[in-house]
C-alpha positions as CSV (number, residue, x, y, z in Angstrom):
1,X,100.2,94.0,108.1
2,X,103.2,95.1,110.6
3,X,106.2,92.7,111.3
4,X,105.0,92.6,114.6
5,X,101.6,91.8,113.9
6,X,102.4,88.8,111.5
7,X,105.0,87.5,114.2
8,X,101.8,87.6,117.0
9,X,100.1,86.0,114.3
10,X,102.6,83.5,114.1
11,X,103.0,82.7,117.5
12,X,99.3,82.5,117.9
13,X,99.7,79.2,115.5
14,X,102.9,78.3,116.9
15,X,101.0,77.4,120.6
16,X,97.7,76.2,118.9
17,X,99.8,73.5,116.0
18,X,102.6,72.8,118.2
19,X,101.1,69.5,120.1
20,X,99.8,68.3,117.3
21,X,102.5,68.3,114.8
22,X,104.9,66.9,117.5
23,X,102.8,63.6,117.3
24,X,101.9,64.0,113.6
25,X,103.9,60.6,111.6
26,X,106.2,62.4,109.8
27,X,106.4,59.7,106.3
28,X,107.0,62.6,103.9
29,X,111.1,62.2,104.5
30,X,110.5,58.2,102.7
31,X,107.7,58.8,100.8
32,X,107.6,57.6,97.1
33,X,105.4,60.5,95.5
34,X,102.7,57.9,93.5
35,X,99.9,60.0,92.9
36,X,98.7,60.0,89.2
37,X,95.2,60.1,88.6
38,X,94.5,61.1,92.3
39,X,92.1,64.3,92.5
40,X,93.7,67.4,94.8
41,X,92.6,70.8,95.9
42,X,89.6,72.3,98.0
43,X,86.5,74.3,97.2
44,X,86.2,75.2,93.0
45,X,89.7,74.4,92.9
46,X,90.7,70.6,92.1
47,X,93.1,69.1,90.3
48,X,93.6,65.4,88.9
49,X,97.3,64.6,89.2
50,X,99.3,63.4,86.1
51,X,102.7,63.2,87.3
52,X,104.0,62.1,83.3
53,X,102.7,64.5,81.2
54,X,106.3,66.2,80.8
55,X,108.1,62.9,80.6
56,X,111.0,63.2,77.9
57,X,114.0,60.7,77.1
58,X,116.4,61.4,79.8
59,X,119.1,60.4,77.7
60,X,118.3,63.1,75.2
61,X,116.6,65.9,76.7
62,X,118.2,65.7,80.2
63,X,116.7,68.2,83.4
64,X,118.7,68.4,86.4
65,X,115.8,71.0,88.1
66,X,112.7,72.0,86.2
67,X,112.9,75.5,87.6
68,X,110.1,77.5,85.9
69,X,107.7,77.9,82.9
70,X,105.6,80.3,80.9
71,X,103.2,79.7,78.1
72,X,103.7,82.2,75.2
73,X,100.6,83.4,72.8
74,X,100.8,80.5,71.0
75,X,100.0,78.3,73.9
76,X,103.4,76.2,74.1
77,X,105.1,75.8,77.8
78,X,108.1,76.8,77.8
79,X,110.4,75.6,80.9
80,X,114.0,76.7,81.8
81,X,116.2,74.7,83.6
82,X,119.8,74.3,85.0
83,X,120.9,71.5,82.3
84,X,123.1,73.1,80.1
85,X,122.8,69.8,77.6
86,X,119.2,71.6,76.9
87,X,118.3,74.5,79.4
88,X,114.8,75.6,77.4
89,X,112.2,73.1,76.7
90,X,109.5,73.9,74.7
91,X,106.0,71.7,75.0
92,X,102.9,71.8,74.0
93,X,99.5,71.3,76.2
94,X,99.9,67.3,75.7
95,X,103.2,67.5,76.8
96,X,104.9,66.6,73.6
97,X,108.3,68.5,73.1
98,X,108.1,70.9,71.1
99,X,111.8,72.0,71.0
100,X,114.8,72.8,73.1
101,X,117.6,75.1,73.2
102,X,120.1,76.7,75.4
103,X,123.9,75.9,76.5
104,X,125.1,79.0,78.8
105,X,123.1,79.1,81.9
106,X,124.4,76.7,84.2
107,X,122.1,77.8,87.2
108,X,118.9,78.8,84.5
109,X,116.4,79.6,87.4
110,X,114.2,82.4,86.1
111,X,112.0,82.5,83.0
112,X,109.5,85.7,82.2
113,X,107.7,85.9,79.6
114,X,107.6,89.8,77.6
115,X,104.5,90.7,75.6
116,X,105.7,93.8,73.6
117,X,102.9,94.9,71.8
118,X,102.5,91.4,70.2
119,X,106.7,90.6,70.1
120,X,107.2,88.2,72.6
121,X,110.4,88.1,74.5
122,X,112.3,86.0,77.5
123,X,114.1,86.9,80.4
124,X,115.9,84.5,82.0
125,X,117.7,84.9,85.8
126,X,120.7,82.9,86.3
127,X,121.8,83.1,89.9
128,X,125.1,80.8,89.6
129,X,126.9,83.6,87.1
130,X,125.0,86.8,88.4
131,X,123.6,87.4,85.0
132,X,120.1,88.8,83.9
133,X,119.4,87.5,79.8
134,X,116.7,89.0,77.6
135,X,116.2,86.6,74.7
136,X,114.2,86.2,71.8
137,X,111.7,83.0,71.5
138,X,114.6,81.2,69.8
139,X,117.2,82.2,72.7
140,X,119.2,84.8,70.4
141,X,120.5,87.0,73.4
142,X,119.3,90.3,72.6
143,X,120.6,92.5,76.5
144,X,123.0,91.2,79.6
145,X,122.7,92.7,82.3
146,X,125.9,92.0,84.7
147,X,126.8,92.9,88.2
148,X,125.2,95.7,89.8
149,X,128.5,97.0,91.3
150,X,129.0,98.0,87.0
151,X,126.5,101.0,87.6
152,X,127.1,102.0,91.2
153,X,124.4,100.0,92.7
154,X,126.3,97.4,94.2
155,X,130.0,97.1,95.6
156,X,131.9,94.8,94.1
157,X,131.7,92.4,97.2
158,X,128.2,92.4,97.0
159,X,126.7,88.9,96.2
160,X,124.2,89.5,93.2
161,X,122.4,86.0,92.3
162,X,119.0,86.8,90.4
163,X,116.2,84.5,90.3
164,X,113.4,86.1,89.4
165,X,112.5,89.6,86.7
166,X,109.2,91.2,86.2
167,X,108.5,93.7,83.4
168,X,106.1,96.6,84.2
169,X,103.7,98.2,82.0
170,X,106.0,100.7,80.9
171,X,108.9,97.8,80.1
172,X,110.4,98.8,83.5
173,X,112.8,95.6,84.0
174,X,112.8,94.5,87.8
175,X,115.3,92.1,89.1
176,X,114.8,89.9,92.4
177,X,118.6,89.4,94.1
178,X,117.0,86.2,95.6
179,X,120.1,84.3,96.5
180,X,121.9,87.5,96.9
181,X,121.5,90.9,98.6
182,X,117.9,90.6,98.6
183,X,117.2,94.2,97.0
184,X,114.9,94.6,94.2
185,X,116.5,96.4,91.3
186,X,114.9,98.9,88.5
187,X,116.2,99.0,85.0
188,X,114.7,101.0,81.6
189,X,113.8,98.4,78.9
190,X,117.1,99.2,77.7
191,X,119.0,98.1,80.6
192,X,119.8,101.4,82.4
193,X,120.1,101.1,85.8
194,X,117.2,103.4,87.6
195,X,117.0,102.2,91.3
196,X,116.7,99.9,94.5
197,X,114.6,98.9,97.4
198,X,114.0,96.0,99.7
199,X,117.1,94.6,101.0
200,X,117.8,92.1,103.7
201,X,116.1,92.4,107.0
202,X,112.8,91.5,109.2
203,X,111.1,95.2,108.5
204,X,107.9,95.3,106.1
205,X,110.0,96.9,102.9
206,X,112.9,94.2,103.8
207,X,113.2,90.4,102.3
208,X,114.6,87.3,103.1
209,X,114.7,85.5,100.2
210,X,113.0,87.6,97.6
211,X,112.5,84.3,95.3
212,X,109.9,85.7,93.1
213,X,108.3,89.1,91.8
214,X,105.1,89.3,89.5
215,X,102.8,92.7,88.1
216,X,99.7,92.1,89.7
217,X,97.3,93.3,87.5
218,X,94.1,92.7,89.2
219,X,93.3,96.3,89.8
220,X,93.8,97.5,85.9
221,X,93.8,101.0,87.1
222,X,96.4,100.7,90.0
223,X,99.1,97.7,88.9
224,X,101.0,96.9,91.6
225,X,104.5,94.5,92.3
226,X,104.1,91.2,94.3
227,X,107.8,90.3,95.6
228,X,108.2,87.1,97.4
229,X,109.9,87.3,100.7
230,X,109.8,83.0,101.0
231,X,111.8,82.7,104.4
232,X,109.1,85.0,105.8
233,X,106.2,82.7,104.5
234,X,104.9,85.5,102.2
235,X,104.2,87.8,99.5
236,X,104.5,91.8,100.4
237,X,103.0,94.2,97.8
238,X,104.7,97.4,96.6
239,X,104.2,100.1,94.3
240,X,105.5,100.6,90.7
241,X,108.5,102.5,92.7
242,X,108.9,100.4,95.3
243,X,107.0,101.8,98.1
244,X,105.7,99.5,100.3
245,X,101.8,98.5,100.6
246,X,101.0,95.2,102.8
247,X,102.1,91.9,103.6
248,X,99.9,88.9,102.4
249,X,101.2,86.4,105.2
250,X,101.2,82.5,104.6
251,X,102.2,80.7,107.5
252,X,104.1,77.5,107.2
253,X,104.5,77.9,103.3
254,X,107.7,78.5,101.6
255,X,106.3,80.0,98.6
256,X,107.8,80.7,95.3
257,X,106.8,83.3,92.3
258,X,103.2,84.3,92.4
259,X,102.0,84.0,89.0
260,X,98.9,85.4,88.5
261,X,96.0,84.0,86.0
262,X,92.9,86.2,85.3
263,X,92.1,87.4,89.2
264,X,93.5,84.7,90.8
265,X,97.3,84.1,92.4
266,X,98.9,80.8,91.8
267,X,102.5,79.6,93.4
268,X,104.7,76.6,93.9
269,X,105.3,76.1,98.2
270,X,109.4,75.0,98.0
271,X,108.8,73.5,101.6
272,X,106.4,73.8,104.5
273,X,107.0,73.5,108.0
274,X,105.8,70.2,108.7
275,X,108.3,69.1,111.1
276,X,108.4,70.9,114.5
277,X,107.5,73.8,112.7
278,X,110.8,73.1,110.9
279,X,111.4,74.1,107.1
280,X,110.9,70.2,106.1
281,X,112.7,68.7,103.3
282,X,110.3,66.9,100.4
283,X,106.5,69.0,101.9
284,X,106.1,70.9,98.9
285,X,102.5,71.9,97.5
286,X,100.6,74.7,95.6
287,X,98.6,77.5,97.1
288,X,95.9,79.2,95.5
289,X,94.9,83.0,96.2
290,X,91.8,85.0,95.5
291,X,91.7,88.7,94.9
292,X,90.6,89.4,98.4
293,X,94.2,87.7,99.0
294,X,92.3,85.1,100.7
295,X,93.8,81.3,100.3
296,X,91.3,79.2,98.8
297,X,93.1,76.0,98.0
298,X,96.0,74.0,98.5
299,X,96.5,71.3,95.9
300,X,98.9,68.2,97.9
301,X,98.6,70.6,101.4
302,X,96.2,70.6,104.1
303,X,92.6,72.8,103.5
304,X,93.1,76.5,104.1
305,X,91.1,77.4,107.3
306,X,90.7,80.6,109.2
307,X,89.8,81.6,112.3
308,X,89.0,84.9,113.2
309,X,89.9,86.2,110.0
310,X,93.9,85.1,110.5
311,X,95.0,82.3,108.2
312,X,96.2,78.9,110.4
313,X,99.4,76.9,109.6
314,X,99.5,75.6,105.9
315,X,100.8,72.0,105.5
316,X,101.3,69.6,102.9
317,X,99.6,66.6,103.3
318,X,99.6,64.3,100.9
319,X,103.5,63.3,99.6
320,X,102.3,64.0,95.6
321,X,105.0,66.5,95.6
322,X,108.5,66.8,96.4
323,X,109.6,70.4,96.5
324,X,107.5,73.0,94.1
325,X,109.5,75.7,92.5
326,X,106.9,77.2,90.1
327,X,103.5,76.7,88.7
328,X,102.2,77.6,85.3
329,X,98.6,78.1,84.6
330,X,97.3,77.7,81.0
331,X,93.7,79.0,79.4
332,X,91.8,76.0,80.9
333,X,93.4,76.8,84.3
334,X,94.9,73.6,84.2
335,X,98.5,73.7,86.4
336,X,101.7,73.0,85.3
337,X,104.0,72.3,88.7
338,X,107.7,72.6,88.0
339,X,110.1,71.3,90.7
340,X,113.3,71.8,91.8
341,X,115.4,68.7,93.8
342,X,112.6,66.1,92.8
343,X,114.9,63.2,91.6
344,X,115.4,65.0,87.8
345,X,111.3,64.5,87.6
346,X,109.8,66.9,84.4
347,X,107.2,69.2,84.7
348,X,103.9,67.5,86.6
349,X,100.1,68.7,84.9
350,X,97.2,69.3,87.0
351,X,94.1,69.2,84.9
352,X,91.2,71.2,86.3
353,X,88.3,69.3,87.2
């Protein structure tokens, strides 16, 4: 999909929501999010809500903003955070803790999970020092990787603030400069540098805000890179080297990481534009993708509908959810929703139904 395309598109929405939303009652900016036991979703996809299946003793296990969270082969969630009293907490599928660990990531944002031939590792992107970790499971940091300007990639000005790594198939490290420059950078599994694409800009190879990055798997015999570009409400596909594919466009959601879960794309919506067409403070939701790339639920946001083929303004709207940064989808498909500037709320379950 062109740039110019998706911002007809766009407009086309724009003219047809506009009225409406300008009379819509806008409670989300008071809501209290009480929604536990309530059933969400459309179509095959719903979701009863249990909004304390993460809940911890604050006092103990403190969480500033639950940022993100994997599940390793053993089945226990583990969620990274920007607390440095305990940034890693490890749960199990009742939501019991499990353990927790971690002191030196004051901005711990992103968490990927590494499968190396049965040795499971962590990467973890911490935007508020510039710093990429790989760690084992018990958070022994086993690579840094610093500055880009250290290899040539960067100048020294250059902001670098990571959020998000994906490992290829061939343990190619790729590193999202989300809150930064906005390129996507290539490393060997052992930290070399190798390359850069993306960067900031409107064009279809360009970001703004490349939050997230995933291998999407779904064709076994072509892998492919998902990058989120969230400010452009979407996700833009590239290949393996960074050349650029198409542009999966998502109009009014703010999405974050696309995690993907047997053929099926799962992500956290930070905001929508539920105001005036306005990024809205507090209208998070989740979004729900096929492998046509077709949205086929929205779990706390309005019922995907298109017309024409074209996909209409996505909404939140119900106020379950404050602002979601990351899902985490287990064997059962049940969701785990991770937010970020929810009040210090833990990790929220969505059990399949």
């Amino acid at each position: 999909m062109s740039d110019t395309h998706s911002r007809r598109q766009f407009a086309k929405i724009t003219a047809a929501t506009a009225a409406a939303l300008t009379f819509k009652p806008f409670y989300i900016l008071h809501a209290k999010p009480k929604a536990d036991g309530e059933v969400i979703g459309h179509g095959s996809h719903r979701y009863k809500v249990h909004q304390g299946w993460g809940n911890l003793d604050a006092s103990q296990f403190p969480v500033n903003n639950c940022h993100e969270m994997v599940q390793d082969s053993k089945g226990r969630l583990i969620m990274v955070g920007d607390e440095i009293k305990n940034n890693i907490l490890v749960y199990d599928r009742s939501g019991k803790l499990l353990e927790s660990w971690g002191h030196e990531f004051p901005g711990g944002h992103g968490l990927t999970l590494w499968n190396a031939n049965g040795e499971e590792f962590l990467f973890i992107s911490d935007p508020n020092i510039g710093k990429v970790f790989k760690t084992d499971l018990k958070g022994k940091i086993l690579l840094t990787i610093e500055h880009p300007s250290k290899v040539g990639a960067y100048k020294e000005a250059d902001p670098f603030k990571p959020t998000e790594t994906a490992i290829g198939p061939d343990g190619t490290i790729y590193i999202a400069d989300g809150y930064g420059s906005q390129w996507i950078l290539r490393y060997t599994p052992k930290g070399e540098f190798i390359d850069k694409f993306g960067g900031s800009g409107d064009g279809d190879a360009q970001f703004s805000t490349a939050h997230g990055i995933a291998i999407d798997y779904r064709d076994k015999a072509n892998p492919t890179l998902i990058v989120t570009s969230r400010a452009h409400n979407a996700f833009k596909k590239f290949t393996l080297d960074g050349k650029y594919l198409s542009t999966i466009f998502l109009p009014g959601a703010f999405v974050c990481r696309p995690v993907f879960k047997d053929d099926t794309l799962y992500a956290g919506v930070c905001w929508s534009r539920l105001r005036y067409l306005n990024q809205t403070p507090n209208s998070g939701f989740v979004t729900i993708i096929d492998k046509a790339n077709k949205v086929i639920s929205n779990p706390g946001g309005t019922k995907p509908e298109y017309r024409n083929g074209e996909l209409q303004l996505m909404l939140q709207e119900k106020p379950i959810f404050m602002h979601c940064h990351d899902v985490c989808v287990d064997n059962d498909h049940n969701i785990y929703v991770c937010q970020w500037n929810a009040k210090k709320t833990y990790p929220v379950k969505l059990e399949r139904v």
